[in-house]
Structures are given as C-alpha cells and as structure tokens.
C-alpha positions as CSV (number, residue, x, y, z in Angstrom):
1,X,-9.3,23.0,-4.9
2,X,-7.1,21.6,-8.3
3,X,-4.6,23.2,-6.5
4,X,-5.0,21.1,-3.3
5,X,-5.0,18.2,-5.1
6,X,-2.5,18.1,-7.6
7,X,0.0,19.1,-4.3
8,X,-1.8,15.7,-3.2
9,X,-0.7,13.8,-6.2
10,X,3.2,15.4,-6.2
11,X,3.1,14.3,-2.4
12,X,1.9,10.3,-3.7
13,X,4.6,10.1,-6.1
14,X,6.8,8.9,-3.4
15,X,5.0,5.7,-2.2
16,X,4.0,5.5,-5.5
17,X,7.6,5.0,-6.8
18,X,7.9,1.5,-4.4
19,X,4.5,0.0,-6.0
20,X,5.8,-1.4,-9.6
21,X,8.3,-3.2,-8.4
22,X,6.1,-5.1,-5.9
23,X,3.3,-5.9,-7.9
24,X,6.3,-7.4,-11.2
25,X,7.4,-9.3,-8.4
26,X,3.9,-10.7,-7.5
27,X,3.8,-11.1,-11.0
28,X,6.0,-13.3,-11.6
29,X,5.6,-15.5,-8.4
30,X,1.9,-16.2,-9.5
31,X,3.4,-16.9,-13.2
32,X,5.6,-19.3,-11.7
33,X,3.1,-21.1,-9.5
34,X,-0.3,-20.1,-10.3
35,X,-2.7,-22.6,-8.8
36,X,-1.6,-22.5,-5.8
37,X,0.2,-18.9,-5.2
38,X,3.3,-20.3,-4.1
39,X,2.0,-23.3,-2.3
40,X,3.9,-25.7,-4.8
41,X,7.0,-23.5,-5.1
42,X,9.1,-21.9,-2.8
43,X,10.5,-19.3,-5.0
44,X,7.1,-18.5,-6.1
45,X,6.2,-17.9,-2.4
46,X,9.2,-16.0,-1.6
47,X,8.4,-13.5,-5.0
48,X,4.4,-13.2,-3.6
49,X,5.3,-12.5,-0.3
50,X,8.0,-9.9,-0.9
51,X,6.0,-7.7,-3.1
52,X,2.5,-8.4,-0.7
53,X,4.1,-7.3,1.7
54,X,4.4,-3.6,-0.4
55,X,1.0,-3.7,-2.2
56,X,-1.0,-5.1,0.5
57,X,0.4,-2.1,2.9
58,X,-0.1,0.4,-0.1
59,X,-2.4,2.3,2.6
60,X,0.4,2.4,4.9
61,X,2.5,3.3,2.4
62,X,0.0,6.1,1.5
63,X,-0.7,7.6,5.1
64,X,3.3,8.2,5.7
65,X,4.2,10.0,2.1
66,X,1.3,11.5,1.9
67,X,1.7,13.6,5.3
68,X,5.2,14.2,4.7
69,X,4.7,15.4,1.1
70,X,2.1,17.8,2.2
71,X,3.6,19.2,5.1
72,X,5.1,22.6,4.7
73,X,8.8,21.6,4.9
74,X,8.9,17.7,4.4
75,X,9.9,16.7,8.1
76,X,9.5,13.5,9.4
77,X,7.7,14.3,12.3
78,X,4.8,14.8,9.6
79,X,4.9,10.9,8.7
80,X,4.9,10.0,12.8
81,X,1.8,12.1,12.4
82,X,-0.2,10.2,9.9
83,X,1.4,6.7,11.0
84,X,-0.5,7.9,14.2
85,X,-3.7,8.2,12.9
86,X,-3.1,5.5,10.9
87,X,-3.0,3.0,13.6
88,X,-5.4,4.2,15.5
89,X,-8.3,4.1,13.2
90,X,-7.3,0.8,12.3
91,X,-7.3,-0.1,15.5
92,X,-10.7,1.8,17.1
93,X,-12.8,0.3,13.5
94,X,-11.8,-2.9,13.6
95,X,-14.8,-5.7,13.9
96,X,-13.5,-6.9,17.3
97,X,-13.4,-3.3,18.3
98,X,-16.5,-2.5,17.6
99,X,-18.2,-5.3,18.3
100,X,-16.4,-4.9,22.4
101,X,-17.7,-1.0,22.0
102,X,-21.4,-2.2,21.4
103,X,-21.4,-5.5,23.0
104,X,-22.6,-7.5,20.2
105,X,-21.1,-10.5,18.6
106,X,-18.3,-9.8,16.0
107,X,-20.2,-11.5,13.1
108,X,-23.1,-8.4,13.5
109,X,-20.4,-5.9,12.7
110,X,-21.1,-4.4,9.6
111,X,-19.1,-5.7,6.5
112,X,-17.7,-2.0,5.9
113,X,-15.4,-2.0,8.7
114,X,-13.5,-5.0,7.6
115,X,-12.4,-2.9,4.7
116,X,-10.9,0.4,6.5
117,X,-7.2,-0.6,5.2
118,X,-7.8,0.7,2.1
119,X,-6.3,3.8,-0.1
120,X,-9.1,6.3,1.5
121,X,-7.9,6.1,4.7
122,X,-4.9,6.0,4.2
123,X,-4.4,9.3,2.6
124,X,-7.1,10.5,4.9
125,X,-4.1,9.9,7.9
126,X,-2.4,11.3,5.5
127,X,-3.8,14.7,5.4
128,X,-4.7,14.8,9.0
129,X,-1.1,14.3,10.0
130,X,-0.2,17.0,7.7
131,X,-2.8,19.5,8.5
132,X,-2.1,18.9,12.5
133,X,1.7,19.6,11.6
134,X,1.7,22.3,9.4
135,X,-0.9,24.2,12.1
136,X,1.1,23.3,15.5
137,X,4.8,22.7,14.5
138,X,5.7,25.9,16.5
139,X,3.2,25.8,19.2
140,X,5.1,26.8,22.4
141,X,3.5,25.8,25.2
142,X,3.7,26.7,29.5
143,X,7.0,25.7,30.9
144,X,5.4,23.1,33.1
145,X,4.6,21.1,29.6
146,X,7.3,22.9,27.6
147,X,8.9,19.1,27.0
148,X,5.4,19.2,24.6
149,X,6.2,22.0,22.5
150,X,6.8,22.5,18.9
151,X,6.9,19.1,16.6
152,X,6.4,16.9,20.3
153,X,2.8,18.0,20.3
154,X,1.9,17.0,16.7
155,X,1.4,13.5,17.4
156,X,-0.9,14.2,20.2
157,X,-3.1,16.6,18.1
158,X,-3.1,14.2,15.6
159,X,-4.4,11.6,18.0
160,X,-7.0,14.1,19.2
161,X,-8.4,15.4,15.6
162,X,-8.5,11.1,14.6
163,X,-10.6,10.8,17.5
164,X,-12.8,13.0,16.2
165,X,-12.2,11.4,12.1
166,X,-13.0,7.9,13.9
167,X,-16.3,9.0,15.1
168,X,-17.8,10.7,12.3
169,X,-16.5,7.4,10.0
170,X,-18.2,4.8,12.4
171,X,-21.4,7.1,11.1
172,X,-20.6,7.4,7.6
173,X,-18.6,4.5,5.9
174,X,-21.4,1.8,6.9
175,X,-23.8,4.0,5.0
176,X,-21.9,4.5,1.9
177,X,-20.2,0.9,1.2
178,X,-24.0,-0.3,2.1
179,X,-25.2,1.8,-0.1
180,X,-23.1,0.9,-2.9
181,X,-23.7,-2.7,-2.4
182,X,-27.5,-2.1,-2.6
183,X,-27.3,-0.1,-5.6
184,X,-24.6,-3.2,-7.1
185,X,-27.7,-5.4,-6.8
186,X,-30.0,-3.2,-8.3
187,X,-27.8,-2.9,-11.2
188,X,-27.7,-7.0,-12.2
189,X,-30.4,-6.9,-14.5
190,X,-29.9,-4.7,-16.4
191,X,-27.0,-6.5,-18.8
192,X,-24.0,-5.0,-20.6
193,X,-25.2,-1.8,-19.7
194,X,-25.2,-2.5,-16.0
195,X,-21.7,-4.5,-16.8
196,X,-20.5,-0.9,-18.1
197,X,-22.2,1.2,-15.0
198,X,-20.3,-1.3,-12.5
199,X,-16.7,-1.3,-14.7
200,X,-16.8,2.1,-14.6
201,X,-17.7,2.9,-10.9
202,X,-14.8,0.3,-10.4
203,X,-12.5,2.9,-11.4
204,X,-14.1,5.7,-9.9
205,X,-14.0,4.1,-6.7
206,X,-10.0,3.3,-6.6
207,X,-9.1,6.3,-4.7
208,X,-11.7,5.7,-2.0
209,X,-11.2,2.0,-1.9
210,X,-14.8,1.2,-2.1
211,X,-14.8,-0.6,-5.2
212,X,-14.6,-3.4,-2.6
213,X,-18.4,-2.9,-1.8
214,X,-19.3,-3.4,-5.6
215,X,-16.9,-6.4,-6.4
216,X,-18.3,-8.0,-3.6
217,X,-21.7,-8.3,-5.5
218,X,-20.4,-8.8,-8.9
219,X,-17.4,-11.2,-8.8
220,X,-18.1,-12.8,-5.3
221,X,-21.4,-14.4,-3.7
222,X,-23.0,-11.6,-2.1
223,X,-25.7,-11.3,-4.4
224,X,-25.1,-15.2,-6.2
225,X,-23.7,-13.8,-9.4
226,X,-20.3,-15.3,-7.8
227,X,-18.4,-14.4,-11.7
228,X,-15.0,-15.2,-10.9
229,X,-16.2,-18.9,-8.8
230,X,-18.1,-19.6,-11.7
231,X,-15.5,-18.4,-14.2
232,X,-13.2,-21.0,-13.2
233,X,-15.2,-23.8,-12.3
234,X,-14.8,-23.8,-8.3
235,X,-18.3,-23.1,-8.2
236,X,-21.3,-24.3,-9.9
237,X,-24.0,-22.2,-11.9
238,X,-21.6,-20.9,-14.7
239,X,-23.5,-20.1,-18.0
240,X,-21.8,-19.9,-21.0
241,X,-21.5,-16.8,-22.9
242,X,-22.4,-14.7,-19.2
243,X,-20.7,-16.0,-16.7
244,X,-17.5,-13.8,-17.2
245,X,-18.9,-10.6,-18.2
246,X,-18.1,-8.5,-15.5
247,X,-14.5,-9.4,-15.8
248,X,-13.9,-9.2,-19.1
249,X,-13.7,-5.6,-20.0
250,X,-10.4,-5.3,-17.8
251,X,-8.1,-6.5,-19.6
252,X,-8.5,-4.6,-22.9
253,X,-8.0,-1.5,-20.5
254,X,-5.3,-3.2,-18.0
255,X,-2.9,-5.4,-20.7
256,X,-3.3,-2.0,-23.5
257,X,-5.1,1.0,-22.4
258,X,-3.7,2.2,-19.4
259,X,0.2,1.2,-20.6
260,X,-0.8,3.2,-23.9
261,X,-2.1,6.2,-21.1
262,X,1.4,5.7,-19.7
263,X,3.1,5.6,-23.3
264,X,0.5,9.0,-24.3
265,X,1.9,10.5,-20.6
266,X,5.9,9.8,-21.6
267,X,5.3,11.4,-24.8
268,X,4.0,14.4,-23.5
269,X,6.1,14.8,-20.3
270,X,8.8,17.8,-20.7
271,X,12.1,16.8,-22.2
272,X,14.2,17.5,-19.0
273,X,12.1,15.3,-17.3
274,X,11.5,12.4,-19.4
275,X,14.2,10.7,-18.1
276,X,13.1,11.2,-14.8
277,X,9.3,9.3,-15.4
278,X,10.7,6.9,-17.5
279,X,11.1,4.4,-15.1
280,X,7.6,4.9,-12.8
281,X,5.8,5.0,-16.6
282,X,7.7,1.8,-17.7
283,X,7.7,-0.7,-14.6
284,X,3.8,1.1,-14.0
285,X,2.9,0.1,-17.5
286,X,4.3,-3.5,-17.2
287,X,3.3,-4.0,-13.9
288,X,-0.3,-3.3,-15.6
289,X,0.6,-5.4,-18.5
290,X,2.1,-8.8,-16.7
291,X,0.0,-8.7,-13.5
292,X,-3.2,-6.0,-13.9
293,X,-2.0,-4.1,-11.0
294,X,-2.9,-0.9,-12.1
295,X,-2.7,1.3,-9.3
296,X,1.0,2.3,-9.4
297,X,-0.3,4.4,-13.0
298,X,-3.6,5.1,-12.0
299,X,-2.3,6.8,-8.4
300,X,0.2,8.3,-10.8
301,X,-2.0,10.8,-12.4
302,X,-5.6,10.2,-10.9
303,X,-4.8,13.3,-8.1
304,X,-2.9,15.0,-10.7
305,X,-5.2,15.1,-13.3
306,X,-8.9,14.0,-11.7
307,X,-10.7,15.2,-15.1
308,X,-8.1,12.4,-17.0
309,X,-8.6,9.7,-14.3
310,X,-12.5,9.8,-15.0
311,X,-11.8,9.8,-18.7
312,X,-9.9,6.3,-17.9
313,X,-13.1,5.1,-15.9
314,X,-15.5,6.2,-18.7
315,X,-13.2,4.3,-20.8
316,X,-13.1,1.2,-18.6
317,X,-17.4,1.3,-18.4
318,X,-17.0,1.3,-22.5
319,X,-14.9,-1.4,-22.7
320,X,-16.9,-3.4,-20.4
321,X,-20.1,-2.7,-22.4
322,X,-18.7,-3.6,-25.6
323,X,-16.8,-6.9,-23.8
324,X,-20.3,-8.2,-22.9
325,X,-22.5,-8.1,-26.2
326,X,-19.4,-9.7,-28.2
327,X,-19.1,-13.5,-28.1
328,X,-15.8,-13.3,-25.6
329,X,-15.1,-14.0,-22.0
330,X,-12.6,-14.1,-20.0
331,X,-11.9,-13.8,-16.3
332,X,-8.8,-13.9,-13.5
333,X,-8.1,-15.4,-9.8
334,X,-6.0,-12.1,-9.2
335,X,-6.3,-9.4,-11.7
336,X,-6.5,-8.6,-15.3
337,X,-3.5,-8.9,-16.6
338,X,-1.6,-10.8,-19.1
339,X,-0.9,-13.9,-16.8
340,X,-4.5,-14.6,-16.0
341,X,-5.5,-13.6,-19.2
342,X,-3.4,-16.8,-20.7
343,X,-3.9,-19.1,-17.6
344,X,-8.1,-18.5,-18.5
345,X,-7.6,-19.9,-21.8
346,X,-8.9,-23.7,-20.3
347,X,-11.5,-22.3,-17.8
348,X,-15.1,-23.7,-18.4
349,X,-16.5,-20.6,-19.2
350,X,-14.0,-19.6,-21.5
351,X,-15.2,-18.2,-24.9
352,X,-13.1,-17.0,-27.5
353,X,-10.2,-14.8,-25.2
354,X,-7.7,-14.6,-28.0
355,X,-10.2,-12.1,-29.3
356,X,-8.9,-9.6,-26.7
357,X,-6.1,-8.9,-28.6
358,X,-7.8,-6.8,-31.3
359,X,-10.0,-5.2,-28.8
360,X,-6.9,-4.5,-26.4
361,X,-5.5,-3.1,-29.4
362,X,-8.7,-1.0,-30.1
363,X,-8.4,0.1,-27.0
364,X,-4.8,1.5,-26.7
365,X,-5.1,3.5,-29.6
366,X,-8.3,5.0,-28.3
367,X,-6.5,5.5,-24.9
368,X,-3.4,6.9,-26.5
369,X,-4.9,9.2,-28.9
370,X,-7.6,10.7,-26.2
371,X,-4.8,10.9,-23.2
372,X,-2.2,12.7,-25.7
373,X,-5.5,15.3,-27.3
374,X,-6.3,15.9,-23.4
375,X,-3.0,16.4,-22.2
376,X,-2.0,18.8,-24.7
377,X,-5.5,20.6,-25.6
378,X,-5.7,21.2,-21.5
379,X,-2.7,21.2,-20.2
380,X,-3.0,18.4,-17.8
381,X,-0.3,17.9,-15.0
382,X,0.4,14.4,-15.8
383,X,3.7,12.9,-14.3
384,X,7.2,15.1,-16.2
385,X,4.7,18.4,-16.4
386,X,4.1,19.8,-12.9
387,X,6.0,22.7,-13.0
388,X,5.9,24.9,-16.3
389,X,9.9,25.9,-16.2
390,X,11.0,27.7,-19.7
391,X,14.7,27.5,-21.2
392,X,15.3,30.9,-20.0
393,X,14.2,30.0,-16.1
394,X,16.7,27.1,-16.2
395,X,19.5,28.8,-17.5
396,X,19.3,32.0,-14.8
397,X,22.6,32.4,-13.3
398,X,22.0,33.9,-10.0
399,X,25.1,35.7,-8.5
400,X,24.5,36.4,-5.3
401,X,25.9,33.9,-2.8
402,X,24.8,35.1,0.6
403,X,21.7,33.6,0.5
404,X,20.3,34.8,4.1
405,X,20.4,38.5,2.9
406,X,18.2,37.6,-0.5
407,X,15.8,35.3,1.8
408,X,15.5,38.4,4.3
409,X,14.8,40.6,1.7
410,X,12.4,38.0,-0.3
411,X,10.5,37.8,3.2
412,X,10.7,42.0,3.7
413,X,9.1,41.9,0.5
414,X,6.5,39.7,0.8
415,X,4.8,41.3,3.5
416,X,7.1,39.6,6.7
417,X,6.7,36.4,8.9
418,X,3.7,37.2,10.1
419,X,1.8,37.5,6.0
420,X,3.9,34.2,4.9
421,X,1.5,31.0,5.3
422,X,3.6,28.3,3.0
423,X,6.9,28.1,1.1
424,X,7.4,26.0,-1.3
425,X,9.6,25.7,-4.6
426,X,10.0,24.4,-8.0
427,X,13.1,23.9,-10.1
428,X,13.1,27.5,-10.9
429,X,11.0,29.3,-8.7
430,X,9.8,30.0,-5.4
431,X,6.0,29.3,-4.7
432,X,4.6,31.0,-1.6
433,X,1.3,31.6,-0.2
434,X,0.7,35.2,1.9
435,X,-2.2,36.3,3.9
436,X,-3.2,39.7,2.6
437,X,-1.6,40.4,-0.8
438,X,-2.0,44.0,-0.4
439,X,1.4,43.6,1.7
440,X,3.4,42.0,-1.0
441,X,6.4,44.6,-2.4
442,X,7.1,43.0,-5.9
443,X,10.1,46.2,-6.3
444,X,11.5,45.0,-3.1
445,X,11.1,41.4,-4.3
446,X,13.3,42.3,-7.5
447,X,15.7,44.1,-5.1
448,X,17.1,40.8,-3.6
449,X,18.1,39.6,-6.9
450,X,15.3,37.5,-8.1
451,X,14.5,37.5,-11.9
452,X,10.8,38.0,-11.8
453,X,7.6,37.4,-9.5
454,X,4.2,36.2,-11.0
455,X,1.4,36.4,-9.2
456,X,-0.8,33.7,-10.4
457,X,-3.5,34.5,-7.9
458,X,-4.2,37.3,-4.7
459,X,-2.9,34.5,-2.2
460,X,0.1,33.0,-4.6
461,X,3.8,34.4,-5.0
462,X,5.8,33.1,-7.2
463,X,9.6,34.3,-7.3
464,X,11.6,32.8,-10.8
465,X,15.1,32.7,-9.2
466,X,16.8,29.8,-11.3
467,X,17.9,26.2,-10.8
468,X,19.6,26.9,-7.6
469,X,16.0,27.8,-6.0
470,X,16.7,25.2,-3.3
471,X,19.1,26.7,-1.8
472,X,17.2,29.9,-0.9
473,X,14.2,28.3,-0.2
474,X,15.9,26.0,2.5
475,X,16.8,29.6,3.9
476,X,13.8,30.7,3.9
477,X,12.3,28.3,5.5
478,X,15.0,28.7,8.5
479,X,14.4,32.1,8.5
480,X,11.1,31.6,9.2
481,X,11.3,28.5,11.5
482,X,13.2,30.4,13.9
C-alpha cells in the first residue's frame, strides 16, 4: 500500500511543479488590489486571472499527471484516459445533471455535488485512466474492430469503468460531505477544542477536497457562525475576542510552519538532488508565505510521506487550539497568508495580530525540528529522497553498448514476458515487478552485465545497473511492447 502511494506522490510531482508559480502570481494580484480582486486594477486582474486559471483547474491538472505518471511507460494516451473520466464525471454530477436525471428542481440537488471539481476526483480520473491503460494497452481485438485495438480502446474502457465510478459516487459523496457537515455543527460548542478538531480535519481533508463540507459551517453561514463575514465586518454578529477563532490558527502554520517543513525537507533531501527541489521547496514555501496557498508543499509530500502529512494536520489542530484561548485574532478574504494577515490589521474583529509573529515563530521551529527528527529517525520519502542511490551506484560504468542483448537477457532472467507485470527505473537501477518469483534467475541476471539485483520483496526486482539505467529500461520496455 506505501508502495502504491508514494508511486502516487512521484506521479503528482509534475502538476505539482506548475502550482507555485500560479498561486505567487495570485499573490501578488490580490496585494496589488485587494478589495476588490482586480476590480480597481487591471494589472491586478490580469495577475489573478493568470494564475486562477492554474490553481482553480489544480483537479484537472491532477487527473492528467496523475494517470500518465502512473502508467507503466508514461504515454500520453494515459492522460486522454483520465481527461476522459475527468469530464465525464464532471459532467454526469453536475446539479443540472442530476436534477434532469431525477426530475427535480436544481436547487434540491444536494450541496455535495457542486463540489466534485476538487483534488479527490481528480486523482481518482487519475488512477482510473491509468489502471484502464496499464490493463488494455495491448488488447488486440477481431479484425472487424481491429481500428480499436491497443491504446484506441483505452479511452473507451475508461469511459466504461467511470460509468461505473459515477454511480457508486452519486451514492457515496452526498453521504460523506453531509456527514461531515453534521458532525461541523456538532462540534461548535465545544470551543478551542472544537476550533482544534475542525483545523485539524482541515488538513486531513485536503487530499479529498472535503474540507469544503466543514469550512462551509465554520467560516460561511451554514450553521450562522459566518467567521470570515463577521471577521471583516460585511456581516453583522461579530464578537470580539471569538469571532475569528477558526481562522486564526492558519497562519502561524501557513506564513512559518509549513515553509520551515519545506526548509526541514531541503535539508534533508540527498545532495545530488538538492538542486533539483530547490526550486518546488522555495516558490512552495513562498507561495505559502505571501499568499497561504499551501497545497503546492502539502501535495508535495502528503502521498509521499502520509504518516508526515498527518503530523502537519495534528500540528495545524494544535495551533488552532492554542490561537483561540490567547487574546489574538485574525482572519483572511482568501487565505492565510502574509497579505491577508497585514490587510486584517483594521478589521473590526481584530485583536492583537502582531502577536502571530512569536507564535508563527513558535511554530516553525516546532515544525522544523519534528519534520527534520521524522525524516531522518524513519526515513521518510520527502521530495530529493525517493530513490536510495549510493556513490558507488552512481559511479558504475557499464560497458556494454548493445543494449537489446543485456534487456533480452535481463527479461530471460527474470522469468520472460509472460512473469514481467511493470518496469520501471531509478537513477541507478531497474525496478520490476514479476508474477511468480520462483521464475526469477538472479545468475542469469548478473550474466547480462548488471552490478547487482536486490530483491526487496517476492514480487520486486531490482537490477543496480548505473546512471545510464534509462537507456536499458527504454529497451526493455520495447522489448516487451512488441
């Protein structure tokens, strides 16, 4: 299973990568006009709208890398797949959809199903598209549909197995966003505590995209506690001292926890690749910093590392808890971050925000000091540690240059075609998964050239053959495609 998902997590790192960017543009389009969100300033408009148009299709963005990351050679035809079933959930849960499938008025939809663009479905599409792909790339089919064969029939299964996915969500989703906004509600009364239970079920809820359900009773008017109305004045009610408490917590952890995290994840990444998560780390963190748009870091490690990502939503309850019994609030129109952090310094419900500083401060170290122990103590696959690749891996010269007799005689020895499920590599090595690893040869493995083979498990192959890996593996993967 931590298998599965840390391949999830390498296979987000791509759509990932375009997030930061968009949400320092947003950034500074709301600095520049933030009453209004560009509405007063055209440059400010043309900032907001460029990086919306990123972060408000992250989804999208999720459904394509994700099945072309997890599909077994990273074809295209894999993103098609997930685009596919994409759309047509989109399109079959809609309110207007729904309400024309069971002939009731739009308004008696349930609320859930205007919140199915979110991160959960999108890498749900994801995965479908690269199951469907991975399991009927080579289907050949009866001359009279041959035109259907192979990678052409993907799409269709996918449409078929979404079909399916669409059914058994029109079931499900109602029930569990409806049952987190119940359990919001029940939650209200009980104070900082509750404040914490709600932060930290936030964060848990990020990969699904159901923290909707719950901000929808705490900072909107579901339930009346309307905090971020209140916050700023637009709506009356506010008390002073409460109003503002389930906002509050977020930006110790948003302007200096999770960019310590980040800081704590550079630190810890492997020299060769430091370089390389430099820059998702650094715009990730600023992003976090400038604008509280958190999910470029938090998708960064969350599939990666799920045991650190729920350390970071503990950590998130805490700070909540401890934000609401101290004499401090303060609250955002977009997001906890450093802009709306200064802009609330006039709102009516305002108390003493300068006194985030040495709580965000507080914070990062805690965050710092627990992400570095965790990292290290565990060995946690954080962005820069994914593949475990010693000095003497990456400085194997291999000699052998015809690369289709070493693949042959890599595939001989792993049992054949027929016992080979997935190939996939490293920098150094070869990673395969086999059927029945009583067929694997690891002499006639050594025989093709290859420095070593580890078997970390009875499905799992690994064969070290050095930094020029790719190169067989793309053979090997012919070999086996045709």
């Amino acid at each position: 299973m931590m298998k599965k998902l840390q391949k999830l997590g390498k296979s987000l790192m791509l759509p990932v990568a375009t997030l930061p960017v968009a949400a320092i543009l947003m950034g500074i389009g709301y600095w520049i006009d933030p009453a209004e969100w560009g509405g007063n300033n055209v440059i400010a408009a043309f900032l907001i709208t460029a990086g919306g148009a990123i972060i408000g299709n992250m989804a999208l963005l999720f459904a394509i890398g994700v099945a072309f990351g997890m599909s077994d050679d990273n074809d295209g035809t894999a993103a098609l797949a997930g685009l596919v079933s994409w759309l047509m959930i989109q399109a079959l849960l809609s309110p207007n959809a729904l309400s024309m499938f069971l002939s009731i008025d739009v308004s008696e939809v349930n609320a859930a199903f205007s919140k199915t663009d979110n991160q959960f479905i999108g890498i749900l599409c994801g995965v479908i598209g690269a199951m469907c792909y991975n399991r009927f790339k080579n289907t050949k089919l009866p001359d009279a549909l041959s035109f259907f064969s192979g990678k052409r029939c993907v799409a269709i299964v996918t449409a078929c197995v979404t079909l399916v996915a669409v059914l058994i969500l029109a079931f499900i989703w109602p029930l569990i966003y409806s049952g987190l906004v119940t359990f919001g509600k029940a939650i209200i009364g009980t104070g900082a505590f509750g404040a914490g239970i709600y932060a930290f079920l936030n964060r848990l809820l990020i990969p699904f995209g159901l923290h909707h359900a719950l901000n929808s009773v705490f900072w909107f008017d579901i339930a009346g506690i309307n905090d971020i109305g209140k916050f700023l004045g637009s709506v009356e009610g506010g008390i002073l001292g409460q109003t503002g408490m389930y906002m509050t917590g977020f930006f110790p952890v948003m302007m200096f926890g999770l960019p310590a995290a980040a800081l704590a994840m550079y630190h810890t990444a492997r020299d060769s690749k430091k370089k390389i998560v430099y820059g998702l780390l650094f715009s990730s963190a600023l992003a976090s910093i400038f604008t509280g748009i958190t999910e470029p870091l938090e998708f960064a490690f969350m599939f990666l590392s799920p045991v650190l990502y729920v350390a970071h939503a503990l950590l998130t309850g805490i700070s909540t808890f401890v934000c609401t019994l101290l004499p401090v609030r303060s609250g955002f129109n977009f997001s906890a971050g450093f802009v709306d952090w200064f802009l609330s310094f006039k709102a009516p419900m305002a108390q003493n925000p300068l006194l985030l500083i040495p709580i965000g401060l507080v914070v990062g170290v805690i965050y710092y000091i627990l992400f570095r122990l965790m990292i290290t103590k565990f060995n946690f696959k954080t962005p820069g540690r994914e593949d475990d690749v010693s000095d003497t891996e990456k400085n194997i010269t291999l000699n052998v240059k015809d690369y289709t007799a070493m693949a042959n005689t890599i595939i001989e020895g792993l049992g054949g075609k027929s016992n080979i499920t997935t190939v996939d590599n490293c920098i150094t090595r070869l990673r395969i998964e086999v059927k029945k690893y009583e067929l694997v040869n690891v002499k006639k493995i050594k025989s093709s050239g290859a420095a070593g083979v580890i078997r970390p498990s009875k499905t799992s192959v690994q064969v070290i053959i050095g930094t020029k890996v790719q190169f067989l593996a793309d053979e090997v993967k012919n070999i086996l495609k045709n």
